[in-house]
N, C-alpha and C positions, 0 to 999 in steps of 0.2 A: 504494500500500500504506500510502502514510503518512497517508494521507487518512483509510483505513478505520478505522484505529489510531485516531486521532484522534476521528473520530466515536463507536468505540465506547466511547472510553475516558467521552467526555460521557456515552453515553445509562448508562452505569453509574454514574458518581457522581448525574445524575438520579432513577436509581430509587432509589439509598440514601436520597436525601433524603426522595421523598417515603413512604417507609417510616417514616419518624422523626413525622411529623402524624398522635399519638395524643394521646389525651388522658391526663393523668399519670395514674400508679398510687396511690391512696390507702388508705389503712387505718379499719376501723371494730372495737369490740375491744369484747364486750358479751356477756350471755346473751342467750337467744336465746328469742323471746316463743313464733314457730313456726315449722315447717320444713313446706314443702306442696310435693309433688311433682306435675307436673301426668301427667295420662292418658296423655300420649303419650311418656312416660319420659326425653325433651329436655331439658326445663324444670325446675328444683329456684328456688324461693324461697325467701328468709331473711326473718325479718322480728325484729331487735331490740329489746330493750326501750330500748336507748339510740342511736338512729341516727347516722349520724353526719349533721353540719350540711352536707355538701358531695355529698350524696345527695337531690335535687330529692324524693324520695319516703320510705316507708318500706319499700316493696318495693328488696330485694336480688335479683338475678337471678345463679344459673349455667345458663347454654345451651349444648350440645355449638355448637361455630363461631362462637363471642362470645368475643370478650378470651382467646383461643386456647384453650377448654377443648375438651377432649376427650371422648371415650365414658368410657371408662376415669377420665379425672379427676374425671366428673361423677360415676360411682359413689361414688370416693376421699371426694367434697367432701361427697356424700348421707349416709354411712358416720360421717366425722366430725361433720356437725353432727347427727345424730340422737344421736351417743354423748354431744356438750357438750346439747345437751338432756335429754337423758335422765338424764345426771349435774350438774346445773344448775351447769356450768362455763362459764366465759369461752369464747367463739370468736372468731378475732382473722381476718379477712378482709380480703383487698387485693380492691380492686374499682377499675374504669377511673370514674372521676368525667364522662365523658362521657351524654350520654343513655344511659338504662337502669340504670348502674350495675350490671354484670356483673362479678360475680367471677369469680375465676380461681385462687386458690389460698386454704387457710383452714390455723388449727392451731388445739388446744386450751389456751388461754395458761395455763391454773391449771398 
């Protein structure tokens, strides 16, 4: 019994670790040049007028299943950045600095 104890006790601190190999959460905080929603209602692109330096591209990505965004969030995120565009306000977005640079949460900073 102690044996099992043991083993499971590892294969659980195992998996927390590797949960933890993401890539950090960074911030880009900018108006917003355009907002493009793709066909298949998944996909939402940002694209600012000031990128940030640590985003390989200018494309911003939110994906329902990327940097945990949801159905529901991706609405949330389409909703706000259409309002900071359309009211040529700041939007302030954390995105995974990883390949793709998928956001996962935004606000309107004005």
């Amino acid at each position: 019994m102690k044996k099992i104890t043991t083993i499971l006790s590892a294969l659980l601190i195992m998996l927390s670790f590797s949960n933890t190999a993401s890539a950090a959460p960074q911030w880009v905080s900018s108006k917003l040049k355009n907002v493009y929603p793709l066909g298949d209602g998944k996909i939402v692109i940002l694209i600012f007028k000031t990128p940030s330096a640590l985003c390989s591209g200018t494309y911003y990505y939110a994906q329902v299943g990327k940097n945990g965004m949801t159905d529901k969030g991706l609405e949330y995120l389409f909703s706000t950045a259409l309002t900071a565009l359309a009211t040529d306000k700041t939007l302030a977005a954390a995105f995974d600095d990883g390949a793709g640079c998928y956001i996962n949460r935004v606000n309107i900073a004005n």
